[in-house]
N, C-alpha and C positions, 0 to 999 in steps of 0.2 A: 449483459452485465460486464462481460469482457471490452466491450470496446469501450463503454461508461469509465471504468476501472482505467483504461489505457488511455484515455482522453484526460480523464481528471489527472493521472502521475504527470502526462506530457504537459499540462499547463501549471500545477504548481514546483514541479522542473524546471520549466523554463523561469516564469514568475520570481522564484528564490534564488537564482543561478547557480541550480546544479549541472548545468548543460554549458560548457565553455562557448563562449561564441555568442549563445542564441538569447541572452538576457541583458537587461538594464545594466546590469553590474559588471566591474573587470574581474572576471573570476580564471582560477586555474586550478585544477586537479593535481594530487600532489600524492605521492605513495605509492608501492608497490602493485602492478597491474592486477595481481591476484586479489588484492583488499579492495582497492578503488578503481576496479574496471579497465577499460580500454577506451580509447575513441572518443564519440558521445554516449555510448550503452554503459550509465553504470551501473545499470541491471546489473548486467554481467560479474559486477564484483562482490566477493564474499561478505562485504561490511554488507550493504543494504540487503541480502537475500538472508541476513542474522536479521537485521533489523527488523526488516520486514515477519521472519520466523516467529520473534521473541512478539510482536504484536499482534498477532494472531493468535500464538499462546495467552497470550493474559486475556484478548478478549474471548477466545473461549471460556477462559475460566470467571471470567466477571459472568459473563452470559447461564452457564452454569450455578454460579450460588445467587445465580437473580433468581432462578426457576423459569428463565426461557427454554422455553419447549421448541427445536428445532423441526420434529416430526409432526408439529401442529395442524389437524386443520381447520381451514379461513371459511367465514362466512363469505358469503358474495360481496358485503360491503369491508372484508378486507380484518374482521376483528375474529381472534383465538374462538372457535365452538368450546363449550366448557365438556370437562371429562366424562 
C-alpha cells in the first residue's frame, strides 16, 4: 500500500507541476522553506502535511457516520460478514 500511495503522489506531482523541473508546466515554488518545503520534497513542508492531516480527518469522520466498519471481517469474495 505504501509504495501504491508513493507512486500515485509522484505521478500526480509531477502531472500538476508540483515538482519544479519535472513537469509540462513553468512552475516555481515560492514561500517560506518551513510552509513550502525545500528542494523537490514538498513533503517536507508544513502546508501539505496540514493538508494532507485535515483530509484524513474528515475522511475519517465521513467514514464514521456512513457506518464503515474498519474492524470488519471479509468474506473470501472480499464483502463485510454480517454481525
Amino acid at each position: 500500500m505504501g509504495v501504491g500511495w508513493h507512486l500515485g503522489w509522484d505521478w500526480v506531482a509531477d502531472g500538476v507541476g508540483l515538482v519544479p523541473g519535472y513537469s509540462p508546466f513553468q512552475t516555481e515554488r515560492v514561500g517560506p522553506p518551513l510552509w513550502a518545503g525545500q528542494g523537490l520534497a514538498i513533503e517536507g513542508g508544513l502546508l501539505i502535511i496540514l493538508l494532507l492531516a485535515v483530509t484524513l480527518a474528515a475522511s475519517l469522520l465521513v467514514f464514521h457516520r456512513t457506518g464503515i466498519d474498519w474492524s470488519a471481517k471479509l468474506t473470501p469474495q472480499g464483502d463485510p460478514l454480517a454481525a
